[in-house]
VMD Tcl script that builds the backbone (N, CA, C; Angstrom):
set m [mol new atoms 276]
animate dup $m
set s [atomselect $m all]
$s set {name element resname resid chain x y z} {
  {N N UNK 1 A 60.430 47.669 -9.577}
  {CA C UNK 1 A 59.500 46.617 -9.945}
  {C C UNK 1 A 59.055 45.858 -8.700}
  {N N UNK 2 A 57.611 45.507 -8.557}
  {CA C UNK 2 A 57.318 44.671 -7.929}
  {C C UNK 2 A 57.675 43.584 -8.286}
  {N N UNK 3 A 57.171 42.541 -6.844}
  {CA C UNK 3 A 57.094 41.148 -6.988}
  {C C UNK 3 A 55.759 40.845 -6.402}
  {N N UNK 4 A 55.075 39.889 -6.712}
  {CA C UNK 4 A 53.856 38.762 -6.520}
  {C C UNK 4 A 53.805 38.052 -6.502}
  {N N UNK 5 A 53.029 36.416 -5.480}
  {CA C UNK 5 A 52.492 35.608 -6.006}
  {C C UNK 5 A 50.967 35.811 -6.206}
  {N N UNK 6 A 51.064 34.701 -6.948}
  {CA C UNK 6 A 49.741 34.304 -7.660}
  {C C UNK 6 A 49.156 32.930 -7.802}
  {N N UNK 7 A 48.101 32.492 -7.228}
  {CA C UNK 7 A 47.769 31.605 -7.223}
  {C C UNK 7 A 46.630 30.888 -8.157}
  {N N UNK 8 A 46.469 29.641 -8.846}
  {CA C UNK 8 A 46.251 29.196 -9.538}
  {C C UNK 8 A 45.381 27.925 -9.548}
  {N N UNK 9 A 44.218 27.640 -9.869}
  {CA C UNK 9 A 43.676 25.985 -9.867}
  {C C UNK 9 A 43.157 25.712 -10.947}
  {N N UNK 10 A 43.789 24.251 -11.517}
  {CA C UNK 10 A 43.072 23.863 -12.374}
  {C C UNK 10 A 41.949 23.599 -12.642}
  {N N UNK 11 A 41.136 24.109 -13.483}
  {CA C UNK 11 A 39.400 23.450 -13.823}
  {C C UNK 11 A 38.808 22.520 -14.487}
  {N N UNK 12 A 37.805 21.827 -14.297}
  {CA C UNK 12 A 37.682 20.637 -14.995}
  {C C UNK 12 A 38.254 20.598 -16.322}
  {N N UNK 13 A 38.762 21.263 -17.419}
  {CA C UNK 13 A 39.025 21.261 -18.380}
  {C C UNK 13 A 40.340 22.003 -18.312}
  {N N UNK 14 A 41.095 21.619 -17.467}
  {CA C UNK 14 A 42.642 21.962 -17.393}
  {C C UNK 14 A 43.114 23.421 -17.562}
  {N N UNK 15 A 42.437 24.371 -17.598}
  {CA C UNK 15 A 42.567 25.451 -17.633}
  {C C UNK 15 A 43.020 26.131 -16.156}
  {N N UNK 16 A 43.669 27.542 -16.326}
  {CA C UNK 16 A 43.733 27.869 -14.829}
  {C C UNK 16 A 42.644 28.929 -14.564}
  {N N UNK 17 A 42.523 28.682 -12.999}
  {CA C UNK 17 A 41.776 29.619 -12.413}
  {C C UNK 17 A 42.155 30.673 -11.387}
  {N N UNK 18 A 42.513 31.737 -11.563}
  {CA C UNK 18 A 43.083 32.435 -10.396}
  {C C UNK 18 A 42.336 32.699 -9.380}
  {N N UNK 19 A 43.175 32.468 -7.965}
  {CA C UNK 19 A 42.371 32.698 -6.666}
  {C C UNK 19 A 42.898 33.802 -6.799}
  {N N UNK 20 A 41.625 34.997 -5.691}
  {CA C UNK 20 A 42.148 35.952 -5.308}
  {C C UNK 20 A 42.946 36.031 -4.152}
  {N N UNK 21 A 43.684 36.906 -3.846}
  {CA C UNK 21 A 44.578 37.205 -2.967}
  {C C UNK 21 A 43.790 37.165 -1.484}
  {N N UNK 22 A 42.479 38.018 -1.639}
  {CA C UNK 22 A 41.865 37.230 -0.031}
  {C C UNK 22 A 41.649 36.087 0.183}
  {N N UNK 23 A 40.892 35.480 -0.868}
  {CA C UNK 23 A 40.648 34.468 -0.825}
  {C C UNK 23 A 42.468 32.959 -0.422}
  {N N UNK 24 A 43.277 33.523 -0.654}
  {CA C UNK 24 A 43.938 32.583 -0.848}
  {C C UNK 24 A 44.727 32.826 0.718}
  {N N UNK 25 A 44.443 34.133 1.172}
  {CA C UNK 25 A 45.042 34.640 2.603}
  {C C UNK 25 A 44.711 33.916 3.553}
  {N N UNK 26 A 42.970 33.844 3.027}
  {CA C UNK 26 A 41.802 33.119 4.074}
  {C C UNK 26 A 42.424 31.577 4.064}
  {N N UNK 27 A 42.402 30.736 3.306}
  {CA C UNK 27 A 42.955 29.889 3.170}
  {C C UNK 27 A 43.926 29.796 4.000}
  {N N UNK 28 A 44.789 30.065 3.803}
  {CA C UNK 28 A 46.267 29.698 4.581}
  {C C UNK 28 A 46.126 30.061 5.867}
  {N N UNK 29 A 45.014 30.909 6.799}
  {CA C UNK 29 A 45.224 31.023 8.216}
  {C C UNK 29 A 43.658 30.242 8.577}
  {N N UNK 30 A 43.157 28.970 8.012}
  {CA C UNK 30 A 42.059 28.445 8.126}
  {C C UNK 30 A 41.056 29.106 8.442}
  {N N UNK 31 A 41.035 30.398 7.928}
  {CA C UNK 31 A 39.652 31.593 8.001}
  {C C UNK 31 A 38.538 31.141 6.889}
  {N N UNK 32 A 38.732 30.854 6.196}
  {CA C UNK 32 A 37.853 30.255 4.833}
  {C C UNK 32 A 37.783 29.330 4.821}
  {N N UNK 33 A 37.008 28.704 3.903}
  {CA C UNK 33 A 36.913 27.828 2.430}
  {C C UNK 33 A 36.153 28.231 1.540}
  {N N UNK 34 A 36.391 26.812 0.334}
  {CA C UNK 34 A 35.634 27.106 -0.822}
  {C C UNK 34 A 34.560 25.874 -0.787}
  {N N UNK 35 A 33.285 25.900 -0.768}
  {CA C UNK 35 A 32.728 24.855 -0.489}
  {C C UNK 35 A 32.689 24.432 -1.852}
  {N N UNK 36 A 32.826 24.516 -3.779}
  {CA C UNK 36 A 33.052 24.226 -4.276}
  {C C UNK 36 A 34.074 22.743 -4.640}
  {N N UNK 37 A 35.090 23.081 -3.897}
  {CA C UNK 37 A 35.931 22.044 -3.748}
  {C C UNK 37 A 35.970 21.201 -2.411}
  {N N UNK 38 A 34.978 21.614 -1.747}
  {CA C UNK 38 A 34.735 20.338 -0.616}
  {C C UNK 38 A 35.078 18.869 -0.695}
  {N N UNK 39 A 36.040 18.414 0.110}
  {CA C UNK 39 A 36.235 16.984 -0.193}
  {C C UNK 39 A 36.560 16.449 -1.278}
  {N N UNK 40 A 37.467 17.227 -1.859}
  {CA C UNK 40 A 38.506 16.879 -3.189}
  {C C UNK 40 A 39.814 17.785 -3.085}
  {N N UNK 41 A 40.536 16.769 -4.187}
  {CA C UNK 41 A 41.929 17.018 -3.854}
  {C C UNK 41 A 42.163 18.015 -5.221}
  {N N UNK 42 A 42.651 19.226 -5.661}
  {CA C UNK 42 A 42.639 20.234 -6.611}
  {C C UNK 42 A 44.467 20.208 -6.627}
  {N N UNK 43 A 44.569 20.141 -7.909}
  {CA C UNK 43 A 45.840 21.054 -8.877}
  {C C UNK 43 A 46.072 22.289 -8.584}
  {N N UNK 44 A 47.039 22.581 -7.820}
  {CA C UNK 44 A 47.412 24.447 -7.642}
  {C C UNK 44 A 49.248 24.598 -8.835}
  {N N UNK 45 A 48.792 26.040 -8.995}
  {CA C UNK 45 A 49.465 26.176 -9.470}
  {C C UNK 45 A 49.984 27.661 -9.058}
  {N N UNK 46 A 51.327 28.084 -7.968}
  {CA C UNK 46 A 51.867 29.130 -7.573}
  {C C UNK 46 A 53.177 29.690 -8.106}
  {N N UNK 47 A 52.589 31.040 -8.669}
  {CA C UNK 47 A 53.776 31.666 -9.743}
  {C C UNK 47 A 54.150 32.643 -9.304}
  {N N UNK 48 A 55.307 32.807 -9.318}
  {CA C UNK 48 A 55.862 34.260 -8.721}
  {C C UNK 48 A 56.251 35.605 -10.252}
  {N N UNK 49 A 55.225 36.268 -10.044}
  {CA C UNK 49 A 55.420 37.027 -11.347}
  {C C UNK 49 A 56.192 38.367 -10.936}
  {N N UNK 50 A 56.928 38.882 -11.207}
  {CA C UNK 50 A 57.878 40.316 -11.750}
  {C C UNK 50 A 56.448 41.332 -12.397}
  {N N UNK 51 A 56.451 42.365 -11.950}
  {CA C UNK 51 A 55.249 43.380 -11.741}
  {C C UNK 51 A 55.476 44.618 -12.561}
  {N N UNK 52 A 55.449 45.012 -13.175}
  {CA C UNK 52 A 55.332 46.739 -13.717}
  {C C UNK 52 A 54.207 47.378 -14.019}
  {N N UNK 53 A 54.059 48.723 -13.170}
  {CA C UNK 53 A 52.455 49.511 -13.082}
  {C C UNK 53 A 51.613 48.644 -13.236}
  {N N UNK 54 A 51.713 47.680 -12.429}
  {CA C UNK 54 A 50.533 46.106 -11.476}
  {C C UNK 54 A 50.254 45.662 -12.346}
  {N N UNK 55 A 51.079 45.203 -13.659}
  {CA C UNK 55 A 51.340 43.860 -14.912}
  {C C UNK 55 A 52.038 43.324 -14.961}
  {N N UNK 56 A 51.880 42.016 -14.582}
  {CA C UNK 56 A 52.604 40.992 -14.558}
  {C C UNK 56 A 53.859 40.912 -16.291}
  {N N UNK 57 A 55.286 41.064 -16.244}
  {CA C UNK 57 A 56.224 41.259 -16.928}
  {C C UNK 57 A 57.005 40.163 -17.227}
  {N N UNK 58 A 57.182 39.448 -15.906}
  {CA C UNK 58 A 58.207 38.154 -16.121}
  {C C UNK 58 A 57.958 37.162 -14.641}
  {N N UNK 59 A 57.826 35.740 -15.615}
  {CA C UNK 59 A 57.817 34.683 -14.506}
  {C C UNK 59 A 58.768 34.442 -13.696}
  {N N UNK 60 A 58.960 34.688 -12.790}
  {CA C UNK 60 A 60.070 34.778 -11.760}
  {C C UNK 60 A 60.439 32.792 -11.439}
  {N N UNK 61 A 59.370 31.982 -10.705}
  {CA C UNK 61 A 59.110 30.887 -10.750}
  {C C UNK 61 A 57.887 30.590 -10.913}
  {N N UNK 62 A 57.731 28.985 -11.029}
  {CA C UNK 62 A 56.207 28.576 -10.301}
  {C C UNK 62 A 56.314 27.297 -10.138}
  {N N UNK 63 A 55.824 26.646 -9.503}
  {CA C UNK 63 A 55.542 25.464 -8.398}
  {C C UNK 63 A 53.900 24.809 -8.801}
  {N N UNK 64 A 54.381 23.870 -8.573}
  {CA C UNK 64 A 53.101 22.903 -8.729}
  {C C UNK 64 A 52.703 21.749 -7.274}
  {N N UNK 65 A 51.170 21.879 -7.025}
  {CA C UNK 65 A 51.158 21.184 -6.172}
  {C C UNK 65 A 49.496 20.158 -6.148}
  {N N UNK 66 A 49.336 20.029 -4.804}
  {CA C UNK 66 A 47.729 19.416 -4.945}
  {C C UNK 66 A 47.337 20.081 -3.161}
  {N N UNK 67 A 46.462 20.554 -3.306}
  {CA C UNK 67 A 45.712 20.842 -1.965}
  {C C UNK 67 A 44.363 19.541 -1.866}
  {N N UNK 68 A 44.681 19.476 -0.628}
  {CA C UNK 68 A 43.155 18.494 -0.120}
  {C C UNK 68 A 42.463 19.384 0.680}
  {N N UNK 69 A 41.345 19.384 0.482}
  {CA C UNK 69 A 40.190 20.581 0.818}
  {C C UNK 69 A 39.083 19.385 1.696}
  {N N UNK 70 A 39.105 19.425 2.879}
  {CA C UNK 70 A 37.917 19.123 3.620}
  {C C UNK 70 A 36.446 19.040 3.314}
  {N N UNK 71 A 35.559 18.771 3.671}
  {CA C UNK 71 A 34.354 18.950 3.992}
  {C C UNK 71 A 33.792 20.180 3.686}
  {N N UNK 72 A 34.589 20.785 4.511}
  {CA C UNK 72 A 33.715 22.173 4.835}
  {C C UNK 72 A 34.692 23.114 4.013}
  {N N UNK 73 A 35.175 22.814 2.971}
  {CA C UNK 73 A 36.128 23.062 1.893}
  {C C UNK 73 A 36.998 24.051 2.051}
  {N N UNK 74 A 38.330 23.757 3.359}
  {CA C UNK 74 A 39.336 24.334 3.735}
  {C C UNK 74 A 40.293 23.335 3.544}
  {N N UNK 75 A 41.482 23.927 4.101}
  {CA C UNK 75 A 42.834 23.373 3.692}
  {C C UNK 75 A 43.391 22.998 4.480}
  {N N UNK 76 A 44.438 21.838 5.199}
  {CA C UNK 76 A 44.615 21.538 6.404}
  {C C UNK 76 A 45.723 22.909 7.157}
  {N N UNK 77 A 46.826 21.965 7.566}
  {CA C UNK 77 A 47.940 23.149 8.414}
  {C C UNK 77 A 48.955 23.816 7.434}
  {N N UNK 78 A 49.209 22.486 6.236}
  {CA C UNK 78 A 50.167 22.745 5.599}
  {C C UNK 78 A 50.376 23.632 4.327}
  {N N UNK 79 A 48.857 24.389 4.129}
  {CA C UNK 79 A 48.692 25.062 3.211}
  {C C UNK 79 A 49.147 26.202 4.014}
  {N N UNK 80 A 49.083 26.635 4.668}
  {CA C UNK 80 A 49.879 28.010 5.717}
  {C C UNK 80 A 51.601 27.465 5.919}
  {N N UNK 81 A 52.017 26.544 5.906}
  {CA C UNK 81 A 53.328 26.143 5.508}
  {C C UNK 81 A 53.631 26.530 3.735}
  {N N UNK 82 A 53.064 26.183 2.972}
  {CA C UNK 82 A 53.401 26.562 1.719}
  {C C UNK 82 A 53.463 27.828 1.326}
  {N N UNK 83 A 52.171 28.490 2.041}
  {CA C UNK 83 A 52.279 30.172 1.190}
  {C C UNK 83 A 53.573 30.705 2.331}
  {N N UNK 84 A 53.474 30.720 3.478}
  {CA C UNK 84 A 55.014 30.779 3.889}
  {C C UNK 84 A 55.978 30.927 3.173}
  {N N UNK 85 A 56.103 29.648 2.270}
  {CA C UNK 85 A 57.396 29.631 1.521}
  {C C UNK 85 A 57.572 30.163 0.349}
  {N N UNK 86 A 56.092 30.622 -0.203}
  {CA C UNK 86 A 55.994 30.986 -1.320}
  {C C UNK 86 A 56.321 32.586 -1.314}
  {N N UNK 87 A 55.892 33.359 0.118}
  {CA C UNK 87 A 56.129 34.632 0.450}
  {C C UNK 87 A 57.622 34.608 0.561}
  {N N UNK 88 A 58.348 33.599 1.696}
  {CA C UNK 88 A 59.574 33.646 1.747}
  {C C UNK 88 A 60.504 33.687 0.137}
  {N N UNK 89 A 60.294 33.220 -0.652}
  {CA C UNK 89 A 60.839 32.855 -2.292}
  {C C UNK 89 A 60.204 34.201 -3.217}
  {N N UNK 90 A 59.177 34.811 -2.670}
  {CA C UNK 90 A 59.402 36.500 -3.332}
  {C C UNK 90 A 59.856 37.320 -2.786}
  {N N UNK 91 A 60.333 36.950 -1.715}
  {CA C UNK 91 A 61.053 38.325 -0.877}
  {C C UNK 91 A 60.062 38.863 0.083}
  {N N UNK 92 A 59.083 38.721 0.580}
  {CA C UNK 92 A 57.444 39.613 0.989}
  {C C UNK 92 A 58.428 39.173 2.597}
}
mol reanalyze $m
mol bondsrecalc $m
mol representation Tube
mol addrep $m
């Protein structure tokens, strides 16, 4: 069985939204943003799911947080500190 994270933002109507995996890569080495969320602070939500033939089976954990997104709608240093830990806590 695999392991994954998966990343998550809430939408105006509390629902989640999954980032993709580039997208959330870009993020964490300040290669991106989302100009969507420019200059607001967003609800994340990072789950570590248990994998079989690439379906998610069992919630391993998940974590709750808030990212502040700039201007130019990136993430500061410490969002590359978090997925860090989030890789470190699946084993990757």
């Amino acid at each position: 069985m695999a392991i994954s994270v998966r990343l998550y933002v809430f939408d105006q109507n509390n629902a989640l939204k999954r980032i993709p995996q580039r997208i959330r890569d870009a993020l964490a080495f300040g290669e991106d943003g989302v100009p969507e969320y420019a200059g607001t602070r967003q609800r994340i939500a990072e789950v570590v799911v248990e994998n079989e033939a690439g379906k998610p089976v069992r919630i391993l954990d998940a974590r709750g947080s808030f990212w502040n997104f700039d201007a130019e709608g990136k993430v500061g240093r410490d969002l590359g500190r978090l997925a860090a830990e989030a890789m470190e806590l699946a084993g990757c």
